[in-house]
N, C-alpha and C positions, 0 to 999 in steps of 0.2 A: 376315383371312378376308373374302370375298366376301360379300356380303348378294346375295338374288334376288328382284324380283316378275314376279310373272307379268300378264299381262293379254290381253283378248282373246278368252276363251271366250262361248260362248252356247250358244242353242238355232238348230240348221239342219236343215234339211230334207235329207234322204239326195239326194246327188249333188252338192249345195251347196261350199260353200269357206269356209274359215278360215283367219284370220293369228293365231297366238299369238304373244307380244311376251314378252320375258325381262330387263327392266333390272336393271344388275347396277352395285352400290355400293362405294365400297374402291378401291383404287389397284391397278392392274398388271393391268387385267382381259385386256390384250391379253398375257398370261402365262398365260391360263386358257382350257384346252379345255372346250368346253361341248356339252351333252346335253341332250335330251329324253326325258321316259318317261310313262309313264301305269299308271295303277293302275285297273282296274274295279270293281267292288263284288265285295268276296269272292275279288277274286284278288290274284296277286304285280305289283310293280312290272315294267312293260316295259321296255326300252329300243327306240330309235324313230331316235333319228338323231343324229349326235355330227359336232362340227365341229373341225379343230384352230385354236391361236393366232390365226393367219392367213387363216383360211377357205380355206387351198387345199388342204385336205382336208380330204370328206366320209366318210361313213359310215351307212348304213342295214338298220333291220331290211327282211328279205324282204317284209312284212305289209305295208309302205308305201313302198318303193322305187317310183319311177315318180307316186306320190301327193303326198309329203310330200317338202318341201325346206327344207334348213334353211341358215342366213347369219346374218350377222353382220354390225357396223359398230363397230368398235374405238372410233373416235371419238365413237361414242355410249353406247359402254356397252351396246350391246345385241345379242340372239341371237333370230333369229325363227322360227316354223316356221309354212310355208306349207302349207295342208292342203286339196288337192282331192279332187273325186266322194268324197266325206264317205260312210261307211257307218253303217248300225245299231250296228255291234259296234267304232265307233270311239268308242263312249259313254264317258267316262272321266274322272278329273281328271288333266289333264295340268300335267306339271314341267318346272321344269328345273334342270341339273345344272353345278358346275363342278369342276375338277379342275386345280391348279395343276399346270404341266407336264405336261400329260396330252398323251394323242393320240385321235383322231376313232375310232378303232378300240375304245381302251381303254377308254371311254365303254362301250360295250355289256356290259365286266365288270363298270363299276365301279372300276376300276385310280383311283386317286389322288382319288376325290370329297370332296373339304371344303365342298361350299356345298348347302344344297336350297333350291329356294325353296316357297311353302308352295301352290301348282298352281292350277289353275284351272279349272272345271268344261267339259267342251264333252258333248250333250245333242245325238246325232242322230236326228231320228224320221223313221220309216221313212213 
């Protein structure tokens, strides 16, 4: 199984930018579709943007299509998500997800998740 840390979160200013960073531990990660999500205070976990294997497919919620970009670098073991014009109601702790054999799609159900990592606060004031 996959180990995940997250890093990368803060406090931004609304319309600001963030890079969240996802290093991931274990053998065969380039075997592992990976995810993004976010949970707010007092709500359900989101999903946000799923990558497959190879990063040559992506996948995004509607909410941050156009905003947020996510990638990957097999050789390092890592999954990024790039987050521009930063809103109020992107306040959250954000995660991320892997799914052995998974696909960038299936990420958004959920379909095969074995890893979470334990997320990382981002804090946008308006």
């Amino acid at each position: 199984q996959v180990q995940l840390v997250e890093s990368g979160g803060g406090l931004v200013q609304a319309g600001g930018s963030l890079r969240l960073s996802c290093a991931a531990s274990g053998r065969s990660f380039s075997s592992y579709a990976m995810g993004w999500f976010r949970q707010a205070p007092g709500k359900g976990r989101d999903f946000l943007a799923g990558i497959n294997w190879s990063g040559g497919s992506t996948y995004y919620a509607d909410s941050v299509k156009g905003r947020f970009t996510i990638s990957r670098d097999n050789a390092k073991n890592t999954v990024w998500l790039q987050m521009n014009n930063l809103k109020p109601e992107d306040t959250a702790v954000y995660c991320c997800a892997a799914a052995f054999g998974g696909t960038a799609q299936g990420m958004k159900v959920k379909i095969g998740i074995n890893g979470w990592g334990q997320g990382t606060q981002v804090t946008v004031s308006s």
